[in-house]
N, C-alpha and C positions, 0 to 999 in steps of 0.2 A: 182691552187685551186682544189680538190678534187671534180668530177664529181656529188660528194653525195649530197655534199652540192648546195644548188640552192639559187636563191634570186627572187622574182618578188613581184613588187609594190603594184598588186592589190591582194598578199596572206600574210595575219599573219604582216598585215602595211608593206612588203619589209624587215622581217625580218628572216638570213637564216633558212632555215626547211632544211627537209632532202628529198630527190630527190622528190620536187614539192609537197608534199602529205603536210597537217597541222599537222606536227607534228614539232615544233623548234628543234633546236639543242639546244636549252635552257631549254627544255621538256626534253629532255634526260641527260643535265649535272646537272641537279636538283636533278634527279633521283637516278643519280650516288653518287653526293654527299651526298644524305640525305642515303647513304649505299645499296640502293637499289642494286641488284646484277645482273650482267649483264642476266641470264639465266631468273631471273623473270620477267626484261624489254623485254625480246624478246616475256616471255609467254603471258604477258600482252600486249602485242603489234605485234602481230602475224606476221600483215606487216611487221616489221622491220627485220634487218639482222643485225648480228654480222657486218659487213663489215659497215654499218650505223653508230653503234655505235664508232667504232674505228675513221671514220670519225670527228664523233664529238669532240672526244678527242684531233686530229691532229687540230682541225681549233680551237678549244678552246687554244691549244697551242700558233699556230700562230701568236691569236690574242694577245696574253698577251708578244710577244717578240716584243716589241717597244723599240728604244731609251729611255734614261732616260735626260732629259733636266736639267742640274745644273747652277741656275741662278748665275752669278758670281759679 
């Protein structure tokens, strides 16, 4: 997993953010997809890095490559 992303229980209810700070990786994949462009999420989030956001694309991938169960 990607050093970016982090999890701990007592931040954001144990949901991943991005390196420790309250911002989700859910906060940025929102963002992306409501068109938001990557250069106005960094403005508006000064903290963040290019390197941040690529993360969150990689673990949002990740997570969406599951088996698919066909009940037979």
């Amino acid at each position: 997993m990607n050093e970016r992303i982090t999890f701990n229980p007592k931040q954001c209810g144990g949901r991943p953010c991005i390196r420790g700070m309250r911002i989700r990786v859910k906060d940025v994949l929102d963002l992306l997809a409501a068109n938001v462009s990557r250069s106005e999420i960094l403005e508006d989030y000064p903290y963040l890095e290019s390197e941040d956001i690529d993360a969150c694309l990689a673990y949002a991938a990740a997570e969406a490559d599951h088996p698919v169960l066909l009940a037979q």
